[in-house]
PDB file of N, CA, C and O in Angstrom:
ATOM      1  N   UNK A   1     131.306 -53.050 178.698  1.00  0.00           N
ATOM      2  CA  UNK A   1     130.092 -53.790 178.414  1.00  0.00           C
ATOM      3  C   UNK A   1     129.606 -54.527 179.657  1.00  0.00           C
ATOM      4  O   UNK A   1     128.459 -54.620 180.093  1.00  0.00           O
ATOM      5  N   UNK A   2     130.583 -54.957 180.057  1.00  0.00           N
ATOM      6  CA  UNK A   2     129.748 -55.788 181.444  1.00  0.00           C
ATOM      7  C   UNK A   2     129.452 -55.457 182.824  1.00  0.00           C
ATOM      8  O   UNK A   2     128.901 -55.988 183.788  1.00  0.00           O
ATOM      9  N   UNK A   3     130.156 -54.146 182.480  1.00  0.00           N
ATOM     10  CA  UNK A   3     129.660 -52.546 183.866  1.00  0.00           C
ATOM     11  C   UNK A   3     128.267 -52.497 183.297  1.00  0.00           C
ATOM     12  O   UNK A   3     127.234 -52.426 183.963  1.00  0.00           O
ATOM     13  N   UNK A   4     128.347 -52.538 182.177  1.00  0.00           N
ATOM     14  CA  UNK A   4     126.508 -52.092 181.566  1.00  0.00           C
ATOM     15  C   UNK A   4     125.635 -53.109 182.176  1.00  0.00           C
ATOM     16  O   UNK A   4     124.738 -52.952 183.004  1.00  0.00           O
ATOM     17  N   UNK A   5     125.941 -53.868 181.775  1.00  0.00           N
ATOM     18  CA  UNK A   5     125.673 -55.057 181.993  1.00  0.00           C
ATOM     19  C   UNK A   5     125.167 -55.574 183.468  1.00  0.00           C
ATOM     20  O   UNK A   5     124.232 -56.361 183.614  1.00  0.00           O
ATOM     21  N   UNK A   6     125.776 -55.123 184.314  1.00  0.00           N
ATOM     22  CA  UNK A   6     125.841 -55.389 185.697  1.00  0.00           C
ATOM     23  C   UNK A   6     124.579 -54.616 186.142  1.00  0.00           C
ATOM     24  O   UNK A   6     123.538 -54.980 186.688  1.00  0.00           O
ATOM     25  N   UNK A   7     125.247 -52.884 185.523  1.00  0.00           N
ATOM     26  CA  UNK A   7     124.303 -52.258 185.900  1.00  0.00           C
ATOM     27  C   UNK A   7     122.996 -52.472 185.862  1.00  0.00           C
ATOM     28  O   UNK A   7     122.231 -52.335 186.816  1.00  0.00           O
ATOM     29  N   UNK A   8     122.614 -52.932 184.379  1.00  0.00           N
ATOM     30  CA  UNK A   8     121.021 -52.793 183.803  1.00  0.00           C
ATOM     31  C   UNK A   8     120.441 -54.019 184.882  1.00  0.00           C
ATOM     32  O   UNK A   8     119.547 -53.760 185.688  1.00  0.00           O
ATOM     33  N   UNK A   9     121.085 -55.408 184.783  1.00  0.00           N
ATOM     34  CA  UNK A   9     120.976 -56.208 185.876  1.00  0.00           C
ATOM     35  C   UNK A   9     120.252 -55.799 187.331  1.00  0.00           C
ATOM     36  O   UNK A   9     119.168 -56.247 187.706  1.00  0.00           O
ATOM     37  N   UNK A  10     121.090 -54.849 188.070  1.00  0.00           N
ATOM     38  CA  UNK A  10     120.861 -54.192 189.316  1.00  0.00           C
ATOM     39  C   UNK A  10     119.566 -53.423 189.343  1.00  0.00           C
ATOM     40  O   UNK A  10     118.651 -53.549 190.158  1.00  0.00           O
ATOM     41  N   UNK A  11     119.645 -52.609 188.320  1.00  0.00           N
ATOM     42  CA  UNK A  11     118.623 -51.594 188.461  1.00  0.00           C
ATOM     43  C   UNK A  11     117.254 -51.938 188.157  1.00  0.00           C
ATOM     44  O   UNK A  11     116.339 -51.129 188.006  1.00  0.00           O
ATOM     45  N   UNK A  12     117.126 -54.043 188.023  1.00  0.00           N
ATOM     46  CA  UNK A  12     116.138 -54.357 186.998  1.00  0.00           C
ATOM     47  C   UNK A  12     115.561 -55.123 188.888  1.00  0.00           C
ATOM     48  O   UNK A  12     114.371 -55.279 189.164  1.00  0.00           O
ATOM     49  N   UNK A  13     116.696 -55.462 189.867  1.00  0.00           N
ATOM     50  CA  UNK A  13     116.838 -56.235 191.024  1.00  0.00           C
ATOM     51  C   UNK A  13     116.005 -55.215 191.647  1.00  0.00           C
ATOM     52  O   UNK A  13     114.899 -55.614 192.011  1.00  0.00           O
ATOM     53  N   UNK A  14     116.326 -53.788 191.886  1.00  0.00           N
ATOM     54  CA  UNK A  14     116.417 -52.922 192.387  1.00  0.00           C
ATOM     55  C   UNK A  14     114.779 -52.419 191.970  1.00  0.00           C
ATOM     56  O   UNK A  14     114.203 -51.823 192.880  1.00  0.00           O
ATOM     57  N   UNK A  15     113.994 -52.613 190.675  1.00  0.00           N
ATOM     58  CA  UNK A  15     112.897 -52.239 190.268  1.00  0.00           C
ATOM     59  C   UNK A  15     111.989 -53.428 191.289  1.00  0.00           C
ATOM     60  O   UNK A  15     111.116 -52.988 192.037  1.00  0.00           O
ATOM     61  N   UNK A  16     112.158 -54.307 191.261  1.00  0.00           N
ATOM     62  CA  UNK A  16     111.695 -55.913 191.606  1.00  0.00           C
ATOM     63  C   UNK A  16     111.063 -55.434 193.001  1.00  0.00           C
ATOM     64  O   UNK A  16     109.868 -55.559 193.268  1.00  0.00           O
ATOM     65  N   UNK A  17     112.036 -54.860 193.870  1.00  0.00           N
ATOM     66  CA  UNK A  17     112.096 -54.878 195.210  1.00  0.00           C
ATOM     67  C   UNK A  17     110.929 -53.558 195.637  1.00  0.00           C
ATOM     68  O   UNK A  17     109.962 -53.539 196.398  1.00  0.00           O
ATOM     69  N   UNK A  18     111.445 -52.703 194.903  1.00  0.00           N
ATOM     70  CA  UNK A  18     110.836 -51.502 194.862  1.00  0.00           C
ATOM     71  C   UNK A  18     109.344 -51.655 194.779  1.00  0.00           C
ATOM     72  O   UNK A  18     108.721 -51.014 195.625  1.00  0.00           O
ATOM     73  N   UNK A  19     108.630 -52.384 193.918  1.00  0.00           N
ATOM     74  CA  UNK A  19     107.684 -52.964 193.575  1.00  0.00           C
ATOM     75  C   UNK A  19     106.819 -53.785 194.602  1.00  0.00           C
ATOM     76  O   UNK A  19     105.674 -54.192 194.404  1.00  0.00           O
ATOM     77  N   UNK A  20     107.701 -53.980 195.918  1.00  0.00           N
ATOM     78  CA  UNK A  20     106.795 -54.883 196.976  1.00  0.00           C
ATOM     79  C   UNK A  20     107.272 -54.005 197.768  1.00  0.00           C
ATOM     80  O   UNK A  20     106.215 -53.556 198.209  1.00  0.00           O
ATOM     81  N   UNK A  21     108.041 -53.453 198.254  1.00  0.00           N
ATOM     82  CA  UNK A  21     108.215 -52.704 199.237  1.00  0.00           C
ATOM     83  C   UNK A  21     107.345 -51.950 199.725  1.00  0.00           C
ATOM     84  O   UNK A  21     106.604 -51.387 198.919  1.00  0.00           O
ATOM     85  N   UNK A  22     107.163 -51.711 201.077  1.00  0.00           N
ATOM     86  CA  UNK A  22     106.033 -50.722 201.748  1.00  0.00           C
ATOM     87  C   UNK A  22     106.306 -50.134 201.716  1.00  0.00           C
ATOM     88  O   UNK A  22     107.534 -50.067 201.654  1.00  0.00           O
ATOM     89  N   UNK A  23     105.197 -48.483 201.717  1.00  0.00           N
ATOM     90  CA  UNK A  23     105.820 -47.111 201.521  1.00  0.00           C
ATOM     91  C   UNK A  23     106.926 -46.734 202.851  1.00  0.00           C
ATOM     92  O   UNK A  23     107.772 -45.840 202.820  1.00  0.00           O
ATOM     93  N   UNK A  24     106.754 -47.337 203.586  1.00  0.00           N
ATOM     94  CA  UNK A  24     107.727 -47.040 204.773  1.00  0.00           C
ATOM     95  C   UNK A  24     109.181 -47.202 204.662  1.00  0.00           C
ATOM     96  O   UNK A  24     109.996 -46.478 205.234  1.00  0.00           O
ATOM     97  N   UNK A  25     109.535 -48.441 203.702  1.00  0.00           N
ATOM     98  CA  UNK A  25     110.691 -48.490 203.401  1.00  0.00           C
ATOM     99  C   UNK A  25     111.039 -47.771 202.830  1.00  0.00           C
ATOM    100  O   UNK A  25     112.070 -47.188 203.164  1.00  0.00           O
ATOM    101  N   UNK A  26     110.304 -47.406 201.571  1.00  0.00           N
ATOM    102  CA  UNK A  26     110.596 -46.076 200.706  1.00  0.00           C
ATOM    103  C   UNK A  26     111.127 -45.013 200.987  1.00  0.00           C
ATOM    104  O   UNK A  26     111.954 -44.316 200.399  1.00  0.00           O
ATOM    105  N   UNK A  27     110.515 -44.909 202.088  1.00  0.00           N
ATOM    106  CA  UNK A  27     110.861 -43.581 202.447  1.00  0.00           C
ATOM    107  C   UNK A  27     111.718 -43.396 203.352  1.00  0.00           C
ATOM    108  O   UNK A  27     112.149 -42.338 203.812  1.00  0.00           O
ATOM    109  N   UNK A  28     112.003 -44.641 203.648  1.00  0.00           N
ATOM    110  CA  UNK A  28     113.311 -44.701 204.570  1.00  0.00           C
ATOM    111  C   UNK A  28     114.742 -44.374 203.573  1.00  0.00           C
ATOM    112  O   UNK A  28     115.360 -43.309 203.566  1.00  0.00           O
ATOM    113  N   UNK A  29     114.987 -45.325 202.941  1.00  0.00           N
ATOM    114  CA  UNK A  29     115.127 -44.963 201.375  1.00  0.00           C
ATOM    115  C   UNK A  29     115.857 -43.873 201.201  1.00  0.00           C
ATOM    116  O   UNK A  29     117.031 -43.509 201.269  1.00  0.00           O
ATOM    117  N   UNK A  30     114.513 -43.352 200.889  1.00  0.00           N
ATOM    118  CA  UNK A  30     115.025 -41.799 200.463  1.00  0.00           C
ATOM    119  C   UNK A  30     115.300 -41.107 201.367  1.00  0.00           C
ATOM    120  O   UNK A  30     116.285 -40.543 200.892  1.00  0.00           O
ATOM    121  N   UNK A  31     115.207 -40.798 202.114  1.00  0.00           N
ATOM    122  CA  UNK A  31     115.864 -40.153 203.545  1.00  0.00           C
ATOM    123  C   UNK A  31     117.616 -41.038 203.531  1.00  0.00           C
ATOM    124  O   UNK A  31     118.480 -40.182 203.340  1.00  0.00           O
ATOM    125  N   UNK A  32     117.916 -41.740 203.607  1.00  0.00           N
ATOM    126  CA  UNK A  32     119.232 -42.155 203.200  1.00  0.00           C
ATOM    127  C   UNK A  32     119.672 -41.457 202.516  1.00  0.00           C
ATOM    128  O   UNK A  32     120.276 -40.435 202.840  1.00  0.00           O
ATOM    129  N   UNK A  33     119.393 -42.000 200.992  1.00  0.00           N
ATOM    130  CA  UNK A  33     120.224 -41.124 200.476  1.00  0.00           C
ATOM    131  C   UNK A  33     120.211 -39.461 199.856  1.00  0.00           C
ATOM    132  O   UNK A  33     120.983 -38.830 199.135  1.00  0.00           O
ATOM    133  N   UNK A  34     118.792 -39.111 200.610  1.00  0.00           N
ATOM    134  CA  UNK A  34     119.290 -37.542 200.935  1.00  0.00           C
ATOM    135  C   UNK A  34     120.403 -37.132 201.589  1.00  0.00           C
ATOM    136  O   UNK A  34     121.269 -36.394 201.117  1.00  0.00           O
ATOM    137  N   UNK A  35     120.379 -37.759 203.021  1.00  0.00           N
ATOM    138  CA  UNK A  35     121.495 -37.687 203.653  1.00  0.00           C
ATOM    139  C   UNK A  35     122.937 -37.886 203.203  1.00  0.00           C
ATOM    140  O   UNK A  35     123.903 -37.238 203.605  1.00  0.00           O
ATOM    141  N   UNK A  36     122.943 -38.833 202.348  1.00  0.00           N
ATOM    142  CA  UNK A  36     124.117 -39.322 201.260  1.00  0.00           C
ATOM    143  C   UNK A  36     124.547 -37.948 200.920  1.00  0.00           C
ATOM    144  O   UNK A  36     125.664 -37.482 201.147  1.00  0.00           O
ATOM    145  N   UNK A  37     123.304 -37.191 200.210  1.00  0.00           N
ATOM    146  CA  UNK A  37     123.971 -36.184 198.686  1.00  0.00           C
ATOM    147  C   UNK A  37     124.353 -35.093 200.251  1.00  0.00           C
ATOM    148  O   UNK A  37     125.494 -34.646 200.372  1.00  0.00           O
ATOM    149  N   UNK A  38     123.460 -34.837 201.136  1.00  0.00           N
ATOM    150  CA  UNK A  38     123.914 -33.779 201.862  1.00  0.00           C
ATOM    151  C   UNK A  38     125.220 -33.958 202.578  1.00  0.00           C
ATOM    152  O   UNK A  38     125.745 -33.192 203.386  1.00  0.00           O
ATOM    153  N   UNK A  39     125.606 -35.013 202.169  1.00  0.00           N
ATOM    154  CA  UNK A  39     127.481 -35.234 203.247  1.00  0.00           C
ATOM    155  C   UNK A  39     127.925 -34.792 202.160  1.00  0.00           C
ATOM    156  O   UNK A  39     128.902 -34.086 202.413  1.00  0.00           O
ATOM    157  N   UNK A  40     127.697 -34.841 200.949  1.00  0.00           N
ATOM    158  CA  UNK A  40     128.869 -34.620 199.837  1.00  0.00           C
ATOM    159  C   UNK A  40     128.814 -33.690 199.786  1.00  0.00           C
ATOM    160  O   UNK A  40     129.774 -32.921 199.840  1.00  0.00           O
ATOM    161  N   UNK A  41     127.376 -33.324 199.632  1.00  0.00           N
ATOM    162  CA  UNK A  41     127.918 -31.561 199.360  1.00  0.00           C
ATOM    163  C   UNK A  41     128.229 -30.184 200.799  1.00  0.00           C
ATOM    164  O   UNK A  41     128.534 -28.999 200.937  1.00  0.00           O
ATOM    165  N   UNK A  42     127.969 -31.104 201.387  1.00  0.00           N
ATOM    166  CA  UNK A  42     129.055 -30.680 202.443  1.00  0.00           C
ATOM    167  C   UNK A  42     130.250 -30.912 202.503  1.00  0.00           C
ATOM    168  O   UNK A  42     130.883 -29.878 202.715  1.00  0.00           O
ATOM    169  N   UNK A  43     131.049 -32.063 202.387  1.00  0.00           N
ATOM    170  CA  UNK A  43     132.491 -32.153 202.147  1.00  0.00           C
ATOM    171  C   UNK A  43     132.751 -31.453 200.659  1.00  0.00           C
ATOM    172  O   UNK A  43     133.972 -31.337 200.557  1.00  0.00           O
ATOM    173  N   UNK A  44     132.365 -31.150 199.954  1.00  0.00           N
ATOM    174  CA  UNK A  44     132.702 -30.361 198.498  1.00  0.00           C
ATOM    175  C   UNK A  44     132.806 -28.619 199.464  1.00  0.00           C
ATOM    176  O   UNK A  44     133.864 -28.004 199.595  1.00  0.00           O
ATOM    177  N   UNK A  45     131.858 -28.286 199.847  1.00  0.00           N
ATOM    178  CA  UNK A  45     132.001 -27.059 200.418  1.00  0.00           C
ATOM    179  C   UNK A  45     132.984 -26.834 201.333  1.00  0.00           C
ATOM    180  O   UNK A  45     133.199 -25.682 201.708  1.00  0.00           O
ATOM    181  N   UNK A  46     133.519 -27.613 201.688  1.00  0.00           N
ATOM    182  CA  UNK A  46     134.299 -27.593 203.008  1.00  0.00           C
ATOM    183  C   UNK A  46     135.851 -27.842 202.298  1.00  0.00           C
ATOM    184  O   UNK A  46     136.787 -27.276 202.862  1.00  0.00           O
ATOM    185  N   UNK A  47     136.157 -28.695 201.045  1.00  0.00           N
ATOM    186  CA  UNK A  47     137.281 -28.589 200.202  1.00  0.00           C
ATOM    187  C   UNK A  47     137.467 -27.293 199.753  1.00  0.00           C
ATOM    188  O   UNK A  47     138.590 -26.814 199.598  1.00  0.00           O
ATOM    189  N   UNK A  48     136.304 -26.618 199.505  1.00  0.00           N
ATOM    190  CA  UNK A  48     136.334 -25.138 198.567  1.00  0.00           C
ATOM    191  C   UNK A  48     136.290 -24.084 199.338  1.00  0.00           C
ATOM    192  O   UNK A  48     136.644 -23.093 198.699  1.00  0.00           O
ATOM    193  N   UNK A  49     135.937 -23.776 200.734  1.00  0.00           N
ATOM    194  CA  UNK A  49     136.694 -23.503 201.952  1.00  0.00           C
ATOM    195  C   UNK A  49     137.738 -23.391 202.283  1.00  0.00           C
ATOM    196  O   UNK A  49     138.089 -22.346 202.830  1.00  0.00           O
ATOM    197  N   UNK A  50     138.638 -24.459 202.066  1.00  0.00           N
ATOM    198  CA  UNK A  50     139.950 -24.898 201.881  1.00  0.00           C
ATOM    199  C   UNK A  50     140.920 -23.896 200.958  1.00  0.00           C
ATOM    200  O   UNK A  50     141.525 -22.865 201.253  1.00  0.00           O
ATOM    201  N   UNK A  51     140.808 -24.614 199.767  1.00  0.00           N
ATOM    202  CA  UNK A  51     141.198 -23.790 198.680  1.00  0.00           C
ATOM    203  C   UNK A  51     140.824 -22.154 198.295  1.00  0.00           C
ATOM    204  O   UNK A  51     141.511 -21.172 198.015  1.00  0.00           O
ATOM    205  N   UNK A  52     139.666 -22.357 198.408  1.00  0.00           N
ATOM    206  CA  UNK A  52     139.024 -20.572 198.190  1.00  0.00           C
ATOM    207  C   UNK A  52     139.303 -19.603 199.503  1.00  0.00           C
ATOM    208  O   UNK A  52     139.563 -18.436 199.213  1.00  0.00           O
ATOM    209  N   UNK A  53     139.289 -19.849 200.531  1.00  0.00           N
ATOM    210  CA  UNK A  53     139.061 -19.552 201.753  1.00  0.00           C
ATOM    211  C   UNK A  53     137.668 -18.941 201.921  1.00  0.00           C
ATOM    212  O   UNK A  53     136.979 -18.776 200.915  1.00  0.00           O
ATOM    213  N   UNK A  54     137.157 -18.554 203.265  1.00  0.00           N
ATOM    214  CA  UNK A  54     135.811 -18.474 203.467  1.00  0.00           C
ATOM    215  C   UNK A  54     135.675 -16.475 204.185  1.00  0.00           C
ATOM    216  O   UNK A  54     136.735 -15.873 204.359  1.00  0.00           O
ATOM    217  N   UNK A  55     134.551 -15.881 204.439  1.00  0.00           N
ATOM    218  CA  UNK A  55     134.360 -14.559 203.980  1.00  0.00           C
ATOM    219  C   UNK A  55     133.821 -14.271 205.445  1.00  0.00           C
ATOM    220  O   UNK A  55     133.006 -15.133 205.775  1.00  0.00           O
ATOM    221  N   UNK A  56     134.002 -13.477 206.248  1.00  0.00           N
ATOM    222  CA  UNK A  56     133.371 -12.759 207.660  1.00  0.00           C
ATOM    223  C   UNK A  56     131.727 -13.028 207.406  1.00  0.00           C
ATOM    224  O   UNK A  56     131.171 -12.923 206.313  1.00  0.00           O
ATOM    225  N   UNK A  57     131.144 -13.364 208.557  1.00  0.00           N
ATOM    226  CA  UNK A  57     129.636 -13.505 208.847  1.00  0.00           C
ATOM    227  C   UNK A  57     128.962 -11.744 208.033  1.00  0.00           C
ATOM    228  O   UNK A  57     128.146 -11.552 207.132  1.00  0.00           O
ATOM    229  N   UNK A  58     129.814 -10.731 208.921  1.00  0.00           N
ATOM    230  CA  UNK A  58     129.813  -9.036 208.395  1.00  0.00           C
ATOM    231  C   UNK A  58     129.789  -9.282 206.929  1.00  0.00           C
ATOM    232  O   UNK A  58     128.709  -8.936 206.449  1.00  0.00           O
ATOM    233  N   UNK A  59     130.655  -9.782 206.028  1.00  0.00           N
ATOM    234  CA  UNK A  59     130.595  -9.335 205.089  1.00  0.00           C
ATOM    235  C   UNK A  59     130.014 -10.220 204.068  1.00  0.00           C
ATOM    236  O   UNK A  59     130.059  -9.932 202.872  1.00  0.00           O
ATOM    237  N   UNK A  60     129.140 -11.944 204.794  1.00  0.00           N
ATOM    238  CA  UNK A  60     127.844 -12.584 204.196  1.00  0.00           C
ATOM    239  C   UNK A  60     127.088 -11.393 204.275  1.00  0.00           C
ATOM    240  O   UNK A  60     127.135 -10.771 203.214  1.00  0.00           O
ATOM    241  N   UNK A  61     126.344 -10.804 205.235  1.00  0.00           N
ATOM    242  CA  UNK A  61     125.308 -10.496 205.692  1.00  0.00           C
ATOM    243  C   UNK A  61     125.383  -9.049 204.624  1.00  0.00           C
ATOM    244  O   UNK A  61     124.421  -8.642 203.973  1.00  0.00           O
ATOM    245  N   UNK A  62     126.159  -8.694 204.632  1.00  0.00           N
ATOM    246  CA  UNK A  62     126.083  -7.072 203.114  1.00  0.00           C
ATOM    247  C   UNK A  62     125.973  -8.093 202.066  1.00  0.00           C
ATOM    248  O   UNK A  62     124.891  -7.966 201.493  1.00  0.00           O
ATOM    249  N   UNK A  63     126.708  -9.099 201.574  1.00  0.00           N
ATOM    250  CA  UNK A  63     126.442  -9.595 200.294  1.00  0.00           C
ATOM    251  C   UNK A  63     125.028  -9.883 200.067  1.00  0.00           C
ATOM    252  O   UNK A  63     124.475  -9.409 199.075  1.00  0.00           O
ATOM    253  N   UNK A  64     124.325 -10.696 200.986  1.00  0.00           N
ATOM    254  CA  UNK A  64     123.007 -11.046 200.896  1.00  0.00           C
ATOM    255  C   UNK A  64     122.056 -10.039 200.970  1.00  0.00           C
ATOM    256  O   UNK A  64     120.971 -10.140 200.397  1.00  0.00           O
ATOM    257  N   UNK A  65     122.375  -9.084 201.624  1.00  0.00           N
ATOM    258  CA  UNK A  65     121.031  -7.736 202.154  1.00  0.00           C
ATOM    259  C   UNK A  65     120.437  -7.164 200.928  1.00  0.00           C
ATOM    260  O   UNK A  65     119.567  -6.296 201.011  1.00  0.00           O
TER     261      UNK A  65
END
């Protein structure tokens, strides 16, 4: 309850700000955490690399053709 709690809190802080902010920040913003999701799903690919192992450039290039 008070994770909820916290949360709804934050995201109400987080509306507030959003609301005066210049589009510049915004978009600074979001460029963050694009960058965010693109590290993860780069380190996810790079675990499954790991485990799966990974396939010759030769034999991307027939899979895709």
């Amino acid at each position: 309850m008070a994770t909820t709690s916290k949360r709804r809190s934050l995201m109400e802080l987080i509306q507030k700000h959003l609301n005066i902010a210049p589009e510049s920040t915004l978009e600074k913003v979001l460029e963050l955490l694009e960058d965010e999701e693109d590290i993860r799903d780069a380190l996810a690919e790079i675990a499954d690399a790991k485990i799966n192992g990974t396939i010759s450039w030769d034999e991307y290039k027939k899979e895709t053709a």
